[in-house]
MARROKE-286801 format. One line per 2 residues: number of its first residue (from 0); their letters; for each residue x, y, z of N, C-alpha, C, O, CB. Coordinates in steps of 0.2 Angstrom, whole numbers. Glycine has a CB too. Layout:
REM MARROKE-286801
NUM> A> X/Y/Z/X/Y/Z/X/Y/Z/X/Y/Z/X/Y/Z; ...
//
This chain:
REM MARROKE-286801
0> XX> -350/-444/-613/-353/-449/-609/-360/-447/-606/-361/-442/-603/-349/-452/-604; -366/-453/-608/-370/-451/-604/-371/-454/-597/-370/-460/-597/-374/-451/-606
2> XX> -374/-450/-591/-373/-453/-584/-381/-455/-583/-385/-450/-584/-371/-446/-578; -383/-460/-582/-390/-461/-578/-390/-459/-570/-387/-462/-565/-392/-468/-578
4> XX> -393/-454/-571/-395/-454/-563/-401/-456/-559/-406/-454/-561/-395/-449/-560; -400/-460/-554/-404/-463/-550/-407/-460/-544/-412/-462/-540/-400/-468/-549
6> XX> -404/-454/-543/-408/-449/-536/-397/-444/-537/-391/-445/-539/-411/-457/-523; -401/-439/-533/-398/-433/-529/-391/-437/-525/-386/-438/-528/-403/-430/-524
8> XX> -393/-438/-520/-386/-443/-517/-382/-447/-520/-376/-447/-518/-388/-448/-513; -382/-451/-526/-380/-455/-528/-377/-451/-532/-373/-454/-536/-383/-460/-528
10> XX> -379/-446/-534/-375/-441/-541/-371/-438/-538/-367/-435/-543/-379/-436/-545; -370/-436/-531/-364/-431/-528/-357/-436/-529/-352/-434/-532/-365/-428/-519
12> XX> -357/-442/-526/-351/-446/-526/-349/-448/-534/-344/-450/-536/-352/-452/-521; -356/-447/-538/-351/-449/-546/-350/-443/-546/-345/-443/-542/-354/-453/-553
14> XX> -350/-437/-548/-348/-430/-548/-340/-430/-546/-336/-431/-550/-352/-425/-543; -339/-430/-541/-333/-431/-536/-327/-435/-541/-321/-434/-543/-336/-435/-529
16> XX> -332/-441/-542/-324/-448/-545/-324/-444/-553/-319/-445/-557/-326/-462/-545; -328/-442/-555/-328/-441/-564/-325/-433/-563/-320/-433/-567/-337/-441/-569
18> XX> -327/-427/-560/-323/-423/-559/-329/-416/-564/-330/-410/-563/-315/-427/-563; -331/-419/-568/-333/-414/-572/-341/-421/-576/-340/-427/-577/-324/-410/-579
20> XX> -347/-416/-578/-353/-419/-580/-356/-416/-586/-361/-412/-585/-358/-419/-574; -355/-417/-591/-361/-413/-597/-369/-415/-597/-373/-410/-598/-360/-416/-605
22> XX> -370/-418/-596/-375/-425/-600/-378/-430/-592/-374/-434/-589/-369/-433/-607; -383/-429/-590/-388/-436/-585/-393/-435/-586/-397/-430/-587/-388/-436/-577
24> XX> -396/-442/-587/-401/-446/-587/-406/-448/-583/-406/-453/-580/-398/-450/-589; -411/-443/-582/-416/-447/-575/-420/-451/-580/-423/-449/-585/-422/-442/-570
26> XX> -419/-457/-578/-424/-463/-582/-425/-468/-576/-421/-472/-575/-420/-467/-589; -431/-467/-571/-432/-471/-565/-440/-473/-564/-443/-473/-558/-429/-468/-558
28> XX> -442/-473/-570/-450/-478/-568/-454/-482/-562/-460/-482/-560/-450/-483/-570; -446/-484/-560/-449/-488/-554/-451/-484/-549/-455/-486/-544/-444/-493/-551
30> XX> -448/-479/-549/-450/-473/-542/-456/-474/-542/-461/-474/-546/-449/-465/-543; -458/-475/-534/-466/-474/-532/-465/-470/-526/-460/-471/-523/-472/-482/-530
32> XX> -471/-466/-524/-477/-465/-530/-472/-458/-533/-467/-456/-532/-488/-462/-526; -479/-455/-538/-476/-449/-543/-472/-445/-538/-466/-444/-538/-483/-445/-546
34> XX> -477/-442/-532/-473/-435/-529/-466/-438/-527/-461/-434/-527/-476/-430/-522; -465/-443/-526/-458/-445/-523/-452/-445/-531/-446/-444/-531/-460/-454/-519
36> XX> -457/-448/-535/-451/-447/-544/-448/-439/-544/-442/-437/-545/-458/-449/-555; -454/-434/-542/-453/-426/-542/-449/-424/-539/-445/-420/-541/-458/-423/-541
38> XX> -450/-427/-532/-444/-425/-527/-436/-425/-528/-431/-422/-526/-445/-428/-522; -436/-432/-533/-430/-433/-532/-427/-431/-539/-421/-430/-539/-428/-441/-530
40> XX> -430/-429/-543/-429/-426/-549/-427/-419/-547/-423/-416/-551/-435/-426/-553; -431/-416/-541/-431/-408/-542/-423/-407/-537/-422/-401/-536/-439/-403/-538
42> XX> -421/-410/-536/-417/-414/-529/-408/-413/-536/-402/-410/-535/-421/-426/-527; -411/-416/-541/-406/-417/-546/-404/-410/-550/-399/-407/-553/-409/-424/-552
44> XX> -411/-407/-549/-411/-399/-552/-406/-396/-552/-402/-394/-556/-415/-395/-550; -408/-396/-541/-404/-393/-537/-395/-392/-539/-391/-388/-539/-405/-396/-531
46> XX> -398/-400/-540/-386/-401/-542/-383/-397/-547/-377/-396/-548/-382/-411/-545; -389/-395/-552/-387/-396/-560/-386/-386/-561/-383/-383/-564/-395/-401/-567
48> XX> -390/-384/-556/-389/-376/-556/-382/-374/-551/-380/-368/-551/-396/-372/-552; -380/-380/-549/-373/-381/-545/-367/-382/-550/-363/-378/-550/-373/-386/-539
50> XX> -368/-387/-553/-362/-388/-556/-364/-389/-564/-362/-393/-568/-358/-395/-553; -369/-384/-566/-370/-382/-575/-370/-391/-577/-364/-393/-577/-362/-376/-580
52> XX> -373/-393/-578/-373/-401/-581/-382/-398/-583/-386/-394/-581/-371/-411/-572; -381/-403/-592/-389/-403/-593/-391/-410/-593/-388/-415/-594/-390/-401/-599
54> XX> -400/-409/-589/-402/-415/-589/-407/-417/-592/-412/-413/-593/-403/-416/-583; -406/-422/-596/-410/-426/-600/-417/-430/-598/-416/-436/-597/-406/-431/-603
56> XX> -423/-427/-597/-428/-431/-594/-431/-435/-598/-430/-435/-604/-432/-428/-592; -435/-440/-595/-438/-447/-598/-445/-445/-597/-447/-441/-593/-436/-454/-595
58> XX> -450/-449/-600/-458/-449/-597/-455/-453/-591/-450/-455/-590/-465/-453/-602; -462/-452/-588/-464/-454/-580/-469/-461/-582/-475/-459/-583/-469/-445/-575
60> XX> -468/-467/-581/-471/-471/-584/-471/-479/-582/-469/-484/-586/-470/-469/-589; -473/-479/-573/-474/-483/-570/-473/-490/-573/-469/-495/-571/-478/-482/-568
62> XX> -480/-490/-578/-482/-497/-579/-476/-501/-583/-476/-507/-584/-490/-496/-585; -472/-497/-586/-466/-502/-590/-464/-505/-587/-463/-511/-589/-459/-499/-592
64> XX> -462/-505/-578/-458/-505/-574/-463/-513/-569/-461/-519/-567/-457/-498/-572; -468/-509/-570/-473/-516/-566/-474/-522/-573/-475/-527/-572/-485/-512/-563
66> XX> -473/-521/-577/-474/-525/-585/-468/-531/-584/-469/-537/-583/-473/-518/-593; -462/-527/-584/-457/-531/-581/-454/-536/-578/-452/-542/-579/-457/-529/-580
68> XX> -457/-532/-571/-457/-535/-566/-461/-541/-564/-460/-544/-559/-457/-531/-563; -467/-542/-568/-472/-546/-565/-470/-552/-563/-465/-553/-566/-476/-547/-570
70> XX> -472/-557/-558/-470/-562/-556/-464/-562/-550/-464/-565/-544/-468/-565/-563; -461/-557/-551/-455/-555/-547/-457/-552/-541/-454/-552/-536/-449/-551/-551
72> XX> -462/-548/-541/-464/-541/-534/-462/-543/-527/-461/-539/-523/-475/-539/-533; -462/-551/-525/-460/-552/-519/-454/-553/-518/-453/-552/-512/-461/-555/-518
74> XX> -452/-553/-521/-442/-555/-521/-439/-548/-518/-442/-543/-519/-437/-557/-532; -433/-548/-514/-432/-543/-509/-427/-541/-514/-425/-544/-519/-430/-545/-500
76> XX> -424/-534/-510/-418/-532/-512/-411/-536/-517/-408/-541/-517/-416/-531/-508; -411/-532/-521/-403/-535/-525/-406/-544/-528/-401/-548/-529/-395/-536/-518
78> XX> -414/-546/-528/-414/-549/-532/-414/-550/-539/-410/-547/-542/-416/-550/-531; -419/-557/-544/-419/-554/-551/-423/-548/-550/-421/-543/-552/-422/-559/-558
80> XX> -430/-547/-546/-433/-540/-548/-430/-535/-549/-432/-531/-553/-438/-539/-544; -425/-533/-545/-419/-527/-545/-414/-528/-549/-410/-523/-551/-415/-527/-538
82> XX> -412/-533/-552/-409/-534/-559/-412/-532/-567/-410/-529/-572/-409/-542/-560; -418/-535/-564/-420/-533/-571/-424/-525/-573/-426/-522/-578/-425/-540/-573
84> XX> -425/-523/-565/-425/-514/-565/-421/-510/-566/-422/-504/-567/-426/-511/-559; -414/-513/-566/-406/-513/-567/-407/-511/-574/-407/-505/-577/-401/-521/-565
86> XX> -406/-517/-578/-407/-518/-584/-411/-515/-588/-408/-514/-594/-409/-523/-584; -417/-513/-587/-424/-509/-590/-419/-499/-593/-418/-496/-598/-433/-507/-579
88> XX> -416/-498/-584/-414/-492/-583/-406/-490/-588/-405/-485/-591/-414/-491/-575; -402/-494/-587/-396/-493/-590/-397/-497/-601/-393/-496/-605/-389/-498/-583
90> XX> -403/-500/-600/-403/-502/-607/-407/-493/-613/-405/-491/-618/-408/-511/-608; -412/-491/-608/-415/-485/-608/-412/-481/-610/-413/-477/-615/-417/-483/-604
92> XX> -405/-481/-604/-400/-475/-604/-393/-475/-612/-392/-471/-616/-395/-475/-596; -392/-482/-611/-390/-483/-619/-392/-481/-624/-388/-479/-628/-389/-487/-620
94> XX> -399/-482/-625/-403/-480/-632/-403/-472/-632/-403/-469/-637/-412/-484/-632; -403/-469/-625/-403/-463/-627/-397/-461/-628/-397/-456/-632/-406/-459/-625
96> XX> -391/-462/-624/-385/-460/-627/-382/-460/-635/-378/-457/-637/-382/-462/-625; -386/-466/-636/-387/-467/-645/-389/-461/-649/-387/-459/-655/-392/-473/-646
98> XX> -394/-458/-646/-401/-455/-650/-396/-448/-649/-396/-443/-653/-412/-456/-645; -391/-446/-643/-392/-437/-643/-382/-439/-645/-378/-437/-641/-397/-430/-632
100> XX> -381/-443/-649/-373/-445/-649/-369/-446/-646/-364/-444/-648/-370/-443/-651; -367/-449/-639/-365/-450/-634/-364/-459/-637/-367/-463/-640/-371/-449/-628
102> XX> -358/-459/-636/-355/-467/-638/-353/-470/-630/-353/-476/-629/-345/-466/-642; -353/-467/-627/-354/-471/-619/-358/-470/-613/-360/-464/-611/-347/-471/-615
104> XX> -360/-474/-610/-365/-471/-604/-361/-476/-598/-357/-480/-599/-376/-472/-605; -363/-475/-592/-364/-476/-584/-369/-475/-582/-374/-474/-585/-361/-472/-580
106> XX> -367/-476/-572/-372/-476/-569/-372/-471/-562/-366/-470/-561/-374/-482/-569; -375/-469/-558/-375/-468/-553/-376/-470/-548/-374/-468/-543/-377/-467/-553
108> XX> -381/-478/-550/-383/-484/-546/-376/-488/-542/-377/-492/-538/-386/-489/-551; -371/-486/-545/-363/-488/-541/-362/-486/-534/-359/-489/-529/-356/-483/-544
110> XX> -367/-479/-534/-363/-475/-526/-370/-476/-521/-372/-472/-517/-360/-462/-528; -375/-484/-522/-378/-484/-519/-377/-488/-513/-375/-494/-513/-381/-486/-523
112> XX> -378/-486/-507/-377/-492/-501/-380/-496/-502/-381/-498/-496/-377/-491/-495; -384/-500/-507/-389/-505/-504/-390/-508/-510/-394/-513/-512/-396/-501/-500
114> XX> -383/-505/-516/-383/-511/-521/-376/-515/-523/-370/-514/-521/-385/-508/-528; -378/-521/-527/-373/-526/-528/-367/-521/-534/-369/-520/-540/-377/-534/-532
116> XX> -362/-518/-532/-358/-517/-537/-358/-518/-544/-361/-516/-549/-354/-517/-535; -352/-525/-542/-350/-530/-548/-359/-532/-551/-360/-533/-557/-344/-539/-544
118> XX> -363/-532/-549/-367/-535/-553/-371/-531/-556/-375/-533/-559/-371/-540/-551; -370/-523/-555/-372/-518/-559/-367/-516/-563/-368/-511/-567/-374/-513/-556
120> XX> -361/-518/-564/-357/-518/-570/-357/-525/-574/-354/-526/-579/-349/-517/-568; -359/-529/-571/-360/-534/-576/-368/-532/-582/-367/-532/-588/-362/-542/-570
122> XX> -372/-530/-578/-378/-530/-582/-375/-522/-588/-375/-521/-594/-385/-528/-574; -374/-518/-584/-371/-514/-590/-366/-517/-595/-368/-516/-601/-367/-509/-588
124> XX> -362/-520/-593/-360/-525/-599/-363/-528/-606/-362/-527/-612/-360/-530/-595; -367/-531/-603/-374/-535/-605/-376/-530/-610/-376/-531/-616/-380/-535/-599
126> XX> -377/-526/-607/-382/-519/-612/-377/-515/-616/-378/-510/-619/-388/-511/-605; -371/-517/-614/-368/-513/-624/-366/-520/-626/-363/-519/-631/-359/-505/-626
128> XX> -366/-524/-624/-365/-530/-630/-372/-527/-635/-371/-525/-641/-367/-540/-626; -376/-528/-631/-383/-526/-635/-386/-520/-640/-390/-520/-644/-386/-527/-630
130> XX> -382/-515/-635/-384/-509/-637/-377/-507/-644/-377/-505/-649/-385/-502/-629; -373/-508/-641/-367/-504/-644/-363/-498/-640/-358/-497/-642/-370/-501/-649
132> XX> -365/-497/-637/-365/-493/-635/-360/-494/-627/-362/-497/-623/-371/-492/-634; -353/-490/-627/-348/-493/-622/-351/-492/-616/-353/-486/-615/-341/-492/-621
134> XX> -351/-496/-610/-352/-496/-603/-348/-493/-601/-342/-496/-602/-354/-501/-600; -348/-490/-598/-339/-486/-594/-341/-490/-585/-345/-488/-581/-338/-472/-592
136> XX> -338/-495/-585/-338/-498/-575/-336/-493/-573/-332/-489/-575/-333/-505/-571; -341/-492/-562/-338/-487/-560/-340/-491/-553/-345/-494/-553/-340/-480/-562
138> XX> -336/-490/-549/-339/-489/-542/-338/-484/-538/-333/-483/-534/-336/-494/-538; -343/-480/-539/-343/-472/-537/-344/-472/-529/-344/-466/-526/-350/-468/-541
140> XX> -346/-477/-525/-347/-480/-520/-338/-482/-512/-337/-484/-506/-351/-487/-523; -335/-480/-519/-328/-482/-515/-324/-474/-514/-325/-469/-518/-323/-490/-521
142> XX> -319/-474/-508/-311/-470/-512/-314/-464/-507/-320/-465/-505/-310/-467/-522; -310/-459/-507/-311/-454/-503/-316/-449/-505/-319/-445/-501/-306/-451/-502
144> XX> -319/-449/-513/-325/-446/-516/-329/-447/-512/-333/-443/-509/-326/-448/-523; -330/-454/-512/-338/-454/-507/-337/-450/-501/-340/-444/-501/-340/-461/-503
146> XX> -332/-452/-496/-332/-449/-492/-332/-442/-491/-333/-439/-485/-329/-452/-489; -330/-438/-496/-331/-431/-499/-336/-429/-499/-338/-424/-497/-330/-430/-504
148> XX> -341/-435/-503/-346/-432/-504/-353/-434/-499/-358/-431/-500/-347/-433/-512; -353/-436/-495/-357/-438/-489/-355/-430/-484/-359/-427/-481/-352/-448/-485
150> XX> -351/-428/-485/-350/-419/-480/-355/-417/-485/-361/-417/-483/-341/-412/-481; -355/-415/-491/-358/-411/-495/-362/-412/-495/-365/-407/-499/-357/-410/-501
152> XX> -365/-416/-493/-375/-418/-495/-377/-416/-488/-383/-413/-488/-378/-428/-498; -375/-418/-483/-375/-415/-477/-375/-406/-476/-378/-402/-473/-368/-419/-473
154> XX> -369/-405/-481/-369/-395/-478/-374/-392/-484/-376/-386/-483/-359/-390/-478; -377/-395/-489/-382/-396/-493/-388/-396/-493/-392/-394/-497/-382/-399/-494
156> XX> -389/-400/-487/-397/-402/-485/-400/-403/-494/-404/-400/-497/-402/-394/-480; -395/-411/-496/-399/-413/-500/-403/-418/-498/-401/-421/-493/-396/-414/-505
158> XX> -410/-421/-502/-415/-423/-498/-411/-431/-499/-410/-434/-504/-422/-421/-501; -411/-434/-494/-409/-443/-493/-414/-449/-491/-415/-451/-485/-403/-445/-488
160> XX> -417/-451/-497/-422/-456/-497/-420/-461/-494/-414/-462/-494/-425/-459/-503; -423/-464/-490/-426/-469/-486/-427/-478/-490/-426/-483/-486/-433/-466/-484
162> XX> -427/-477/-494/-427/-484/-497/-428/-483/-506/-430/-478/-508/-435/-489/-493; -426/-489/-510/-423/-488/-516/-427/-485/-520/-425/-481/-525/-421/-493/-518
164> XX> -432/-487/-519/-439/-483/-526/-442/-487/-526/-445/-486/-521/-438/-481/-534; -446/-492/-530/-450/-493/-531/-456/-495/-524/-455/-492/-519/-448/-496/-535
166> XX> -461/-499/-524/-467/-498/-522/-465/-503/-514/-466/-502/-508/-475/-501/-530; -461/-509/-518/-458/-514/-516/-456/-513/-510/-459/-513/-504/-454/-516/-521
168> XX> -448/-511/-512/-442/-509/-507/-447/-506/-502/-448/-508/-496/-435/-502/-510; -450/-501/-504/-456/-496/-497/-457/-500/-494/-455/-501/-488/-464/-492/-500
170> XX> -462/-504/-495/-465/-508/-489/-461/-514/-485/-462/-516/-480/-472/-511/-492; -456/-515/-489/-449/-518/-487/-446/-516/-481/-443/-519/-476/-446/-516/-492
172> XX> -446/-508/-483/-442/-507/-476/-447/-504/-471/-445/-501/-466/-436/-502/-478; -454/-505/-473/-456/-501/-469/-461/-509/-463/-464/-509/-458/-461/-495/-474
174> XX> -457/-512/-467/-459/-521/-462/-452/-518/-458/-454/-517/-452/-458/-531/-468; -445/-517/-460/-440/-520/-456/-441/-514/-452/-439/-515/-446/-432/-521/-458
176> XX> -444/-507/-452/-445/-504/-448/-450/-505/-440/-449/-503/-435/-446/-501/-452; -455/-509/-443/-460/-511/-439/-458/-518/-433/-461/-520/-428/-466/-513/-444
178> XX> -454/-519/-438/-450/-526/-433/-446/-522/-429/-447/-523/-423/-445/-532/-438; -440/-518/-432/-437/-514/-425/-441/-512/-420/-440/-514/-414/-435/-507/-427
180> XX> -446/-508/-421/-451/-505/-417/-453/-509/-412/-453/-507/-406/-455/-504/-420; -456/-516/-416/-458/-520/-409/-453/-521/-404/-454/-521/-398/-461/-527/-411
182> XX> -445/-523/-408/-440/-525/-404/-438/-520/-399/-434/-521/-394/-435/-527/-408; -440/-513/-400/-440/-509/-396/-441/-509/-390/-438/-510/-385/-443/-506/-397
184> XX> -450/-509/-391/-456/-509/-387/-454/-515/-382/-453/-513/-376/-463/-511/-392; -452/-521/-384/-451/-526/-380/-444/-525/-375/-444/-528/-369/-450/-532/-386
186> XX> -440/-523/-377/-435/-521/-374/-434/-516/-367/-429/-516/-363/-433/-518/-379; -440/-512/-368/-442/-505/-364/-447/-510/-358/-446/-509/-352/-447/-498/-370
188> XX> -452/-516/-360/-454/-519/-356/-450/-522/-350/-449/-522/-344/-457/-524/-360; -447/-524/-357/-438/-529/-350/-437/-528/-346/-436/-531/-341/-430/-529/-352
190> XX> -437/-521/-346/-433/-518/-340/-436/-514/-337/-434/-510/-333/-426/-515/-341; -445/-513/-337/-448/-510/-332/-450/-504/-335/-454/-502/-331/-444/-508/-326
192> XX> -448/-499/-340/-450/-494/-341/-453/-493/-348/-451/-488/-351/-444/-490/-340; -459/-497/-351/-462/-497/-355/-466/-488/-355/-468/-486/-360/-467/-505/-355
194> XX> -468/-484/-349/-472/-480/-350/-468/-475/-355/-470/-470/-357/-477/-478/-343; -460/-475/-355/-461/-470/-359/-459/-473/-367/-456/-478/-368/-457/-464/-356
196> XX> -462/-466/-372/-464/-466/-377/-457/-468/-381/-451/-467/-379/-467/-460/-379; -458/-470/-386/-450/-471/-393/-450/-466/-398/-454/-463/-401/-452/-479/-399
198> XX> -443/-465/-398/-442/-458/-404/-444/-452/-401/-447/-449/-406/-447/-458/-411; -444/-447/-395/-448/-443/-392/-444/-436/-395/-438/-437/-398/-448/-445/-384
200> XX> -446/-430/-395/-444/-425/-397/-438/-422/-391/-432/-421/-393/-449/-421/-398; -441/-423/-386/-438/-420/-381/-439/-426/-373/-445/-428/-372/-441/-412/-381
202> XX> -433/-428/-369/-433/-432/-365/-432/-427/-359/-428/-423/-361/-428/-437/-366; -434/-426/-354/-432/-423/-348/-432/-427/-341/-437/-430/-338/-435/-418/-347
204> XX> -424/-427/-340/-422/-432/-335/-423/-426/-329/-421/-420/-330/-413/-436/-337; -426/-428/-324/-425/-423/-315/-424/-428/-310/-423/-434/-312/-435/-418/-312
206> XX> -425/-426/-303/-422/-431/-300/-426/-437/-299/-424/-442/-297/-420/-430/-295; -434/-435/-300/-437/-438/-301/-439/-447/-302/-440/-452/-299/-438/-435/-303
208> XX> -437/-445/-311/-436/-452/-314/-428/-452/-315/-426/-454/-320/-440/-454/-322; -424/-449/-310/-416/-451/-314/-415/-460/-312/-414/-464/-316/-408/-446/-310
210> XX> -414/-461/-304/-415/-466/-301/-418/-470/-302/-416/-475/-298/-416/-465/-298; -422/-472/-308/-424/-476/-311/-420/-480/-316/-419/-486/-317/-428/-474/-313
212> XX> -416/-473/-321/-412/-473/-327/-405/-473/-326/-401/-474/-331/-413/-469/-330; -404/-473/-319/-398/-471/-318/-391/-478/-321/-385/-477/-324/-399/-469/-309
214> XX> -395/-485/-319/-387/-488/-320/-389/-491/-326/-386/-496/-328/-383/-493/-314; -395/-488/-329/-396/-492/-336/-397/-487/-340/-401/-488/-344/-404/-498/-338
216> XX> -393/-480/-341/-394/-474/-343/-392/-478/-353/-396/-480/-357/-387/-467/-338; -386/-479/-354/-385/-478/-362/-390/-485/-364/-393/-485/-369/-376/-479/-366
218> XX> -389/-491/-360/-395/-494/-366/-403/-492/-366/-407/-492/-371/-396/-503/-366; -405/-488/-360/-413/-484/-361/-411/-479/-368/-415/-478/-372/-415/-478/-354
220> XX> -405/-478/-368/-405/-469/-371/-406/-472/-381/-409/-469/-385/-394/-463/-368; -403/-477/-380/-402/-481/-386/-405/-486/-388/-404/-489/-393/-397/-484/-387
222> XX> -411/-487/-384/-419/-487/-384/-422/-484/-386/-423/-485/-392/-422/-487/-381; -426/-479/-383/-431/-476/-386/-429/-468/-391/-433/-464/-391/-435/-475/-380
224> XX> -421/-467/-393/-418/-464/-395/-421/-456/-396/-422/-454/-401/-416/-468/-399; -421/-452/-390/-424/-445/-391/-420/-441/-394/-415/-443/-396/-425/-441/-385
226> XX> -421/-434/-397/-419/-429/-402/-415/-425/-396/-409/-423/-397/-427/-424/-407; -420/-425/-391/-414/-421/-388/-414/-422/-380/-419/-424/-378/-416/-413/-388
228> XX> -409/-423/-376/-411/-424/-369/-408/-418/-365/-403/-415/-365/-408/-431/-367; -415/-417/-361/-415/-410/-354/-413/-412/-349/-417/-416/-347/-423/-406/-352
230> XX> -408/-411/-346/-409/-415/-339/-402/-409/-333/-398/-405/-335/-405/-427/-342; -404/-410/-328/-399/-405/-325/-390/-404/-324/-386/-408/-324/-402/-405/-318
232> XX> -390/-399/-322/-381/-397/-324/-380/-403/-318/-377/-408/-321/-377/-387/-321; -381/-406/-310/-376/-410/-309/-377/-418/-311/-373/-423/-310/-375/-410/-301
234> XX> -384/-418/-314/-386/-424/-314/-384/-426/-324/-385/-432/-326/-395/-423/-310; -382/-422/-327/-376/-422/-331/-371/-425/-330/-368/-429/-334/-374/-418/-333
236> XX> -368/-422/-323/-361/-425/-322/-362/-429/-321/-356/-433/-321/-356/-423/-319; -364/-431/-319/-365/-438/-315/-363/-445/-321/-359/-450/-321/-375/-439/-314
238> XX> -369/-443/-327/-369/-445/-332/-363/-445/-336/-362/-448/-342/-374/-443/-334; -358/-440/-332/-355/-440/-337/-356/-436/-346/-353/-439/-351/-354/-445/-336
240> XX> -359/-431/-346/-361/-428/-353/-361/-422/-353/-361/-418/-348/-368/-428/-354; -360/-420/-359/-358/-412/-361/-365/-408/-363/-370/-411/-364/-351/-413/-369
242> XX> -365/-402/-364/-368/-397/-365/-369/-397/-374/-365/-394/-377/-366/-391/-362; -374/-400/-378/-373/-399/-385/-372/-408/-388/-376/-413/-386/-365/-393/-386
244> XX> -367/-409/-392/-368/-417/-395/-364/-423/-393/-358/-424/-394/-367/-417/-402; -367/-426/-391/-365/-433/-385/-364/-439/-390/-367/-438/-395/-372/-436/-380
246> XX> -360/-444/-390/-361/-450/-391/-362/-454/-388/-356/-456/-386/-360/-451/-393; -368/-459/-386/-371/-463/-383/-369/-472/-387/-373/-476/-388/-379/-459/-382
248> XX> -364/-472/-389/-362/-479/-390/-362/-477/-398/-358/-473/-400/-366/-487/-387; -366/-477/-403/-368/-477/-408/-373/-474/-410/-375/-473/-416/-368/-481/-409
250> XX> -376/-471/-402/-382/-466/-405/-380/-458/-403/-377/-457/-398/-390/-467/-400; -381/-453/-408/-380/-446/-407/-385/-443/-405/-391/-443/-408/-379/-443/-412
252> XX> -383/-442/-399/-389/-435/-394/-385/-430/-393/-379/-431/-392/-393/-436/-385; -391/-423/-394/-393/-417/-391/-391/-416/-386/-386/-420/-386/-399/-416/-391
254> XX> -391/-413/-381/-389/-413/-375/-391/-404/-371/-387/-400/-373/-383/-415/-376; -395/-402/-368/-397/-397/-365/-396/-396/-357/-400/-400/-354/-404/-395/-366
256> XX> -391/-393/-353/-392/-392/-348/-396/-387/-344/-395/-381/-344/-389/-391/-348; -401/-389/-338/-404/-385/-335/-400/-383/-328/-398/-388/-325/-411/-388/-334
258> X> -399/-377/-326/-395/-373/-318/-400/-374/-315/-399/-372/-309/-394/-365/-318
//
């Protein structure tokens, strides 16, 4: 069988449910820009000198993909434009499972959080009606494999993109990010304490400004969400916080104590 793969991440959890890999496929056009197709390619390397699998490369060759797609560039996520990127990549992967004798292929695009399952097994469908070639359905996204494999990429330090690939999704999320942001910003106004910064490296609470933060401590903190927070050994207890990794409702902080 041959595997399309779609990035690094998404190839540990089919690893996991299949058990064993000969054969993947990087065939992803849509990736923008170049260094980012390289990264996630060299990302795939990484896995293939881990678990011996050989990888079959494609040209690097955007314009198929914008050719395509034309007419569609606005349409958001898991539309037709993402259908028929769908479509481009797994009919690709069939023709070459054809070409090096491989009678079935898959996908990777299963163990994605941000795609329609059933409608990436439908479109594979589609593409051995067409091709010949059997589709094997997978939801590499489900079962305790994922959750297996979510440790491993973590004690890995494999690299985990940010939005799906192409040029599109990018600025996509980099709208829902800007919108967060404002909603931030607006938030911090609300309650009086706009002067300090969002996403900070390091927060240091003294007695200074505690008294400010004191009875609005976790939604400030889940605001402007810091990497790490400094703040003194009684003025911890106070807060109730440990030396090292906190959870602040849903947000994970750092934590450092000053004597």
């Amino acid at each position: 069988m041959l595997l399309h793969v779609c990035c690094a991440p998404d190839l540990v959890p089919a690893y996991f449910h299949l058990g064993k890999i000969e054969n993947v496929y990087f065939y992803n056009p849509n990736i923008y820009p170049k260094e980012e197709y390289e990264k996630r390619l060299k990302e795939v390397y990484k896995l293939s000198y881990v678990w011996g699998f050989n990888i079959v490369e494609s040209e690097y060759n955007p314009n198929v993909f914008y050719k395509l797609i034309k007419g569609y560039e606005h349409l958001g996520e898991n539309s037709t434009r993402c259908e028929k990127c769908i479509f481009l990549r797994l009919y690709k992967t069939a023709l070459k499972a054809k070409e090096i004798g491989e009678n079935e292929f898959t996908t990777t695009l299963t163990a994605s959080p941000r795609k329609n399952l059933d409608k990436i097994n439908k479109i594979g469908k589609i593409v051995e009606k067409e091709t010949g070639i059997k589709y094997v359905e997978s939801f590499f996204r489900k079962g305790k494999e994922y959750q297996k494999s979510l440790k491993f990429i973590k004690e890995r330090k494999i690299y985990r993109q940010s939005y799906c690939g192409c040029i599109f999704s990018l600025n996509e999320v980099e709208k829902i990010k800007q919108e967060k942001l404002k909603e931030r910003k607006a938030k911090l106004e609300k309650i009086g304490l706009s002067k300090y910064e969002l996403d900070p490296e390091i927060l240091i609470i003294t007695e200074e400004n505690f008294s400010e933060i004191e009875n609005i401590f976790t939604d400030f903190i889940e605001i402007i969400k810091p990497k790490m927070l400094i703040v003194k050994n009684d003025i911890g207890k106070k807060l109730k916080l440990k030396e090292g990794w906190n959870k602040i409702n849903k947000y994970n902080l750092k934590v450092k104590f000053l004597t």
